[in-house]
C-alpha positions as CSV (number, residue, x, y, z in Angstrom):
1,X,4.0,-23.7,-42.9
2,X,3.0,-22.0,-39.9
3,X,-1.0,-20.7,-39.6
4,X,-1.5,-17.7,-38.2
5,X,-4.4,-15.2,-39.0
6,X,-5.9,-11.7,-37.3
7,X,-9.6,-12.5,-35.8
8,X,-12.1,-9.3,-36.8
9,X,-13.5,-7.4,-34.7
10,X,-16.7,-9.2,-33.6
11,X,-14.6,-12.4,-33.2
12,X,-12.8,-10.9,-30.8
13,X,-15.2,-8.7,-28.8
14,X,-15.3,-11.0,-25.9
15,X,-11.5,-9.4,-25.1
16,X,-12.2,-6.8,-23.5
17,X,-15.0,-6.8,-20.8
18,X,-12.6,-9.3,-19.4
19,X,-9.5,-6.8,-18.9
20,X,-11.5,-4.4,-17.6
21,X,-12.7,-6.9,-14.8
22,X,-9.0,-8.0,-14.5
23,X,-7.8,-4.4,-13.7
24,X,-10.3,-3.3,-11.4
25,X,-7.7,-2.4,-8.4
26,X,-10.8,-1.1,-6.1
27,X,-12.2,-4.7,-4.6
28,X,-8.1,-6.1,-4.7
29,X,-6.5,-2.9,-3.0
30,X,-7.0,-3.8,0.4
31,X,-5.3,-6.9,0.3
32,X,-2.8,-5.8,-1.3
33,X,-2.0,-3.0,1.2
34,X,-1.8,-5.8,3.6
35,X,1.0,-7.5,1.5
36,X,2.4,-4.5,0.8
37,X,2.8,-4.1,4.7
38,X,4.2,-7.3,4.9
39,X,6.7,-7.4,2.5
40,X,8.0,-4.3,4.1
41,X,8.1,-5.6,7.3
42,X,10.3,-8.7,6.0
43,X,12.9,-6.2,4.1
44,X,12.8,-3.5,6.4
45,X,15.0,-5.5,9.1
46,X,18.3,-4.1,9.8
47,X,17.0,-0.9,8.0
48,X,17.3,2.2,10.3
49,X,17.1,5.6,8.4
50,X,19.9,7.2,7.7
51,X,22.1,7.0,11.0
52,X,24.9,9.6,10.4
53,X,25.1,12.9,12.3
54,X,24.0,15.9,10.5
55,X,21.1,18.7,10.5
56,X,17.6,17.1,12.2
57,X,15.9,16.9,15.3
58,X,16.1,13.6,16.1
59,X,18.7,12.6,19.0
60,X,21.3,10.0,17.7
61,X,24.3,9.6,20.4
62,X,26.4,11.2,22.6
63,X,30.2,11.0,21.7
64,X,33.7,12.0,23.4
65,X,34.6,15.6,23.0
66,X,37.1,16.3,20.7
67,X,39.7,19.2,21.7
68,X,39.4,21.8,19.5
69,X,35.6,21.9,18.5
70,X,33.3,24.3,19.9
71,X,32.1,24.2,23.2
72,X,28.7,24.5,22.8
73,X,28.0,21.3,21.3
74,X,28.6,20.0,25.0
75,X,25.9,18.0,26.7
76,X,26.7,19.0,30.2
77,X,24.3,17.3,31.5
78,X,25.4,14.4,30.2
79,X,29.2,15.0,30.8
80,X,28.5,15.3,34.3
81,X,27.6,11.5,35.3
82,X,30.9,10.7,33.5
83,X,34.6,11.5,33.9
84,X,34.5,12.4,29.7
85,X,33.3,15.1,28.3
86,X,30.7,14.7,25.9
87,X,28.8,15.9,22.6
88,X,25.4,15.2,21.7
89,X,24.8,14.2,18.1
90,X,21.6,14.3,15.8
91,X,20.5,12.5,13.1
92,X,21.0,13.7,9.8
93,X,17.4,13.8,8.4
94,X,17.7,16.3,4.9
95,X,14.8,14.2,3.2
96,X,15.4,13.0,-0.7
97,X,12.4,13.2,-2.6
98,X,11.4,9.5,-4.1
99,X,8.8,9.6,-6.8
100,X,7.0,5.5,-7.3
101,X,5.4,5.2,-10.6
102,X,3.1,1.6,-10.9
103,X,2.2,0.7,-14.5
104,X,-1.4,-0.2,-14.3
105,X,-2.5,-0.6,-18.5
106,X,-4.1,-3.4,-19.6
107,X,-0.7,-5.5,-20.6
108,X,-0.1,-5.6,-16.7
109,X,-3.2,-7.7,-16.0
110,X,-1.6,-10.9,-17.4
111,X,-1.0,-13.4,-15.2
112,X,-0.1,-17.2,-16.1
113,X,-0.7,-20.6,-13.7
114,X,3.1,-20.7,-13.1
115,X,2.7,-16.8,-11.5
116,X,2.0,-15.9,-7.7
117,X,0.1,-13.2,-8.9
118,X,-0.5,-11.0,-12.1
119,X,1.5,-8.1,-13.3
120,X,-0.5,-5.3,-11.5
121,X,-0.9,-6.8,-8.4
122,X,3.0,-7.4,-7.7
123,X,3.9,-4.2,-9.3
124,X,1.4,-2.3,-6.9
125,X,2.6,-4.3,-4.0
126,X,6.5,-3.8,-4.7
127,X,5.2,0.2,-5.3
128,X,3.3,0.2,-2.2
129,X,5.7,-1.7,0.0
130,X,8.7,0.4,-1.3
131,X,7.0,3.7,-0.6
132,X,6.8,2.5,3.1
133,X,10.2,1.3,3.6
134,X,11.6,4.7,1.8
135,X,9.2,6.7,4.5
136,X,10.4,4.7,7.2
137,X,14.2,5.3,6.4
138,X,13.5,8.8,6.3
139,X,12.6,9.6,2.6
140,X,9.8,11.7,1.4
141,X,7.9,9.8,-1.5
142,X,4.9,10.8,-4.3
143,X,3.6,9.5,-6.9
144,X,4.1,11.7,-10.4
145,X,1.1,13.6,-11.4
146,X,-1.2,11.9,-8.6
147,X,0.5,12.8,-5.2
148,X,2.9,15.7,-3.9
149,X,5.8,13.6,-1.6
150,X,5.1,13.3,2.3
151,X,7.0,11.4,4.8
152,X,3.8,10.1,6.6
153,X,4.0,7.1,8.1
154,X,1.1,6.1,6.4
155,X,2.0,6.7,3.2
156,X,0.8,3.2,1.9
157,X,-2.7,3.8,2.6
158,X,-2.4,7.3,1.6
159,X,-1.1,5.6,-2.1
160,X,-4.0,3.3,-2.1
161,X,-6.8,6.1,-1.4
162,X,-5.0,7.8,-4.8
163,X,-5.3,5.0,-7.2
164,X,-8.6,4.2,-6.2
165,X,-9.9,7.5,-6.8
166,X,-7.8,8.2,-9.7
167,X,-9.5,4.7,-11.2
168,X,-13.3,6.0,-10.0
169,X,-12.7,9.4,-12.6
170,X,-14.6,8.7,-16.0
171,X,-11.8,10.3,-17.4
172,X,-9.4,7.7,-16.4
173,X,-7.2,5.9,-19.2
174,X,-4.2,4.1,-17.4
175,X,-1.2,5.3,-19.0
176,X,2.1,2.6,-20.1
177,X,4.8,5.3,-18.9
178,X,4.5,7.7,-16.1
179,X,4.3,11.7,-17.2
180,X,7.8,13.3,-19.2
181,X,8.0,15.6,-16.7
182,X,11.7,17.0,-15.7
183,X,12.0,15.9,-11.7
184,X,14.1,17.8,-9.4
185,X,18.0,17.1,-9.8
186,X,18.2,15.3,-6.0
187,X,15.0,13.6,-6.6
188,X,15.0,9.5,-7.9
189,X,11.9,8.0,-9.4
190,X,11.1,4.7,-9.1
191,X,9.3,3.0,-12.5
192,X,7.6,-0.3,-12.1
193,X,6.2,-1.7,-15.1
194,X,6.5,-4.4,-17.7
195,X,7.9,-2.2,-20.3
196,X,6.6,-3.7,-23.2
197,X,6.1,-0.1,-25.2
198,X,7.6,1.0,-27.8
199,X,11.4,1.6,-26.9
200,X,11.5,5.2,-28.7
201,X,8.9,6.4,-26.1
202,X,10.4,4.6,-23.3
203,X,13.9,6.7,-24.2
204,X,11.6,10.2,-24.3
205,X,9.8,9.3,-21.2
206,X,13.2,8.5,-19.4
207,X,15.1,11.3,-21.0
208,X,12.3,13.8,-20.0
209,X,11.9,12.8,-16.3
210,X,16.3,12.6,-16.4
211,X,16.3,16.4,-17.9
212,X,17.6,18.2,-14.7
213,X,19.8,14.7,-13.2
214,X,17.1,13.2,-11.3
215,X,18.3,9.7,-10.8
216,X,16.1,6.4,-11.8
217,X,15.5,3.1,-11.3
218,X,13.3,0.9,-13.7
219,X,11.6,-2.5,-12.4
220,X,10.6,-4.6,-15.6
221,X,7.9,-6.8,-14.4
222,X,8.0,-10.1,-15.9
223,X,5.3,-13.7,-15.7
224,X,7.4,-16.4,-16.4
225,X,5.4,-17.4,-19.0
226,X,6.6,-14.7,-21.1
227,X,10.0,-15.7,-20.7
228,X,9.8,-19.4,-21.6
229,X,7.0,-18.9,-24.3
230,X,5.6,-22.8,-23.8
231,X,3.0,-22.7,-26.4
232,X,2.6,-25.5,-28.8
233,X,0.1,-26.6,-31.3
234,X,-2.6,-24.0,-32.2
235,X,-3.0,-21.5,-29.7
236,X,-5.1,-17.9,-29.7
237,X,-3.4,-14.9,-28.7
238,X,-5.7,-12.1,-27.5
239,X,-4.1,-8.4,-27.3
240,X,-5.0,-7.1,-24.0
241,X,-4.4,-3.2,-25.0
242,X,-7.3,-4.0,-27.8
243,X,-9.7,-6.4,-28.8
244,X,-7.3,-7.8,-31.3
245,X,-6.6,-11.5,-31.2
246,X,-4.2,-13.8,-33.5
247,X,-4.9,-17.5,-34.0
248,X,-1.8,-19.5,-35.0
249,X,-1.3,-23.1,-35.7
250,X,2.2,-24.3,-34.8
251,X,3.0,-22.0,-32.2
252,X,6.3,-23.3,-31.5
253,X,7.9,-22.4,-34.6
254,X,7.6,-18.4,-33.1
255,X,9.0,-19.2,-29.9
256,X,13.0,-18.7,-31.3
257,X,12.0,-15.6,-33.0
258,X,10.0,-14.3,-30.0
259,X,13.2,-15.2,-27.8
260,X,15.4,-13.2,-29.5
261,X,12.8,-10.3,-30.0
262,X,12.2,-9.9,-26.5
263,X,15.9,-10.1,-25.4
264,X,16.6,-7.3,-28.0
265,X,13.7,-5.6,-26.4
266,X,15.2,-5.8,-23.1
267,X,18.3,-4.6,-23.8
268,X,17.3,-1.7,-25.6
269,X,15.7,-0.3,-22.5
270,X,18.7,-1.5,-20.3
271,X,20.7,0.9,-22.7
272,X,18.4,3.5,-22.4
273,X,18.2,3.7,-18.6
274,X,22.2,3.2,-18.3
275,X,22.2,6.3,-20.8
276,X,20.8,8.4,-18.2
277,X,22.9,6.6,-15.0
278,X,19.2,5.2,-14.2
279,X,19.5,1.1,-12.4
280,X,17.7,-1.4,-14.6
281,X,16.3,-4.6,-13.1
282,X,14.1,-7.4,-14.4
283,X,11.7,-8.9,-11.9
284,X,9.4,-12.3,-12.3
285,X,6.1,-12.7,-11.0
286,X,7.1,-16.4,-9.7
287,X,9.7,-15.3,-7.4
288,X,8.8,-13.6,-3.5
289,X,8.6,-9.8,-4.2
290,X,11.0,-8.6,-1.2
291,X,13.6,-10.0,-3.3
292,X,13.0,-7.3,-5.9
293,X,12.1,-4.9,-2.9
294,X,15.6,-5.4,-1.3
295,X,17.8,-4.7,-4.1
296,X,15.6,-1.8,-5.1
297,X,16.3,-0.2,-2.1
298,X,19.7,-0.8,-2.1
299,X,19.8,0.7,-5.5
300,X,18.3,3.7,-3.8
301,X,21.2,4.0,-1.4
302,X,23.8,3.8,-3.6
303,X,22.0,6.4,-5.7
304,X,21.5,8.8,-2.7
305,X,25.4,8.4,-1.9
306,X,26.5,9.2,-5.5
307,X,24.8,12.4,-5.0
């Protein structure tokens, strides 16, 4: 028969001085604009904006003249060191609005020994490091509730200067899901958090921000550990969202039931952002983070070319 009983309240008291250290962002921040730099860096290779002609300022490339177009799209300067005629081009540069939300609640401070780094941390990085590949390919990008969108190019330590003064405010609780608001219909938002709330909020929050067709993309933040569940014997699980704790004898016999639980969990939120045409991915903290920043911004693209 399995063990398992809730500690009271001054048995588990310890709990929470200790997240509160583990989510102070302010003395980590620095460094982690430096990663976020770097993972960037790696992805943004072979990255360059938009390249298509359209409305912008920015000079592209002369091509041949085609008979029957108007004239004054000539470059005769151009034209005249060649025996073609031909038209200079611009690069299309109509902006999308990308809005980066980063989980930062107490569940996102866990990190386990098989883990580069906790929750938070990766999740800022990949929310830093995506906000400065979007800007760099031409994008305008905010964070909801925090920041109106800019296209500065430094946009990651404009982020950074945000949630540090966001976590300085008394006032400040860190919220699971970013705000319900109803985002512009040619906007995306970018969610990155572990999702672990419950699934009937998840569906408003996404429903709410979806109201008017924005299009999404939801980054579930994973340690390994709390896919492979490797807990045997008696083992204490603290509650990082309260100074709960549950001590269990046995804890093997929940891993099946935990399995299965968190797989149904999973899927309900895949359902809920393929409801709303939003991407769904599941990221570990054990694997290198441009992975997850690469086929995020592909998922971007393909997103900005359906509409």
């Amino acid at each position: 028969m399995v063990d398992a009983r809730l500690l009271d309240k001054q048995e588990s008291a310890l709990g929470a001085t200790h997240s509160h250290d583990a989510l102070s962002l302010a003395r980590r921040l620095p460094s982690l604009v430096v990663a976020a730099k770097q993972v960037a860096a790696t992805v943004m290779h072979g990255v360059h904006g938009r390249r298509r002609a359209g409305i912008g300022e920015t000079f592209w490339q002369f091509r041949p003249f085609v008979w029957g177009e108007s004239t004054t799209r000539i470059d005769w300067r151009r034209s005249a060191r060649d025996d073609r005629i031909y038209v200079r081009e611009r690069e299309w540069e109509a902006a999308h609005t990308v809005w980066v939300w980063v989980d930062r609640s107490p569940s996102m401070a866990y990190v386990s020994t098989l883990a580069a780094q906790s929750k938070i941390d990766r999740a800022v990085v990949l929310g830093l490091a995506a906000a400065d590949l979007l800007v760099r390919g031409g994008e305008r990008v905010g964070i909801p509730g925090l920041m109106r969108p800019v296209a500065a190019r430094n946009v990651v330590d404009r982020f950074a200067e945000v949630l540090i003064e966001e976590e300085k405010r008394n006032s400040y609780v860190a919220a699971e899901l970013p705000p319900r608001e109803a985002l512009a219909p040619r906007s995306q938002a970018i969610v990155i958090s572990d999702m672990l709330s419950d699934p009937a909020e998840i569906e408003t929050t996404v429903h709410g921000m979806a109201a008017r067709g924005a299009m999404g993309h939801v980054v579930m933040i994973a340690d390994p550990v709390e896919e492979t569940f490797p807990f045997a014997g008696h083992v204490e699980f603290l509650d990082v969202d309260s100074s709960a704790r549950l001590r269990v004898g046995e804890a093997q016999s929940f891993k099946a039931e935990y399995v299965a639980r968190l797989a149904a969990h999973r899927d309900r939120v895949r359902a809920i952002c393929v409801s709303r045409g939003w991407s769904f991915a599941i990221h570990r903290t054990d694997v290198p983070a441009s992975q997850a920043l690469l086929a995020l911004r592909l998922r971007v693209e393909a997103a900005q070319g359906g509409t």
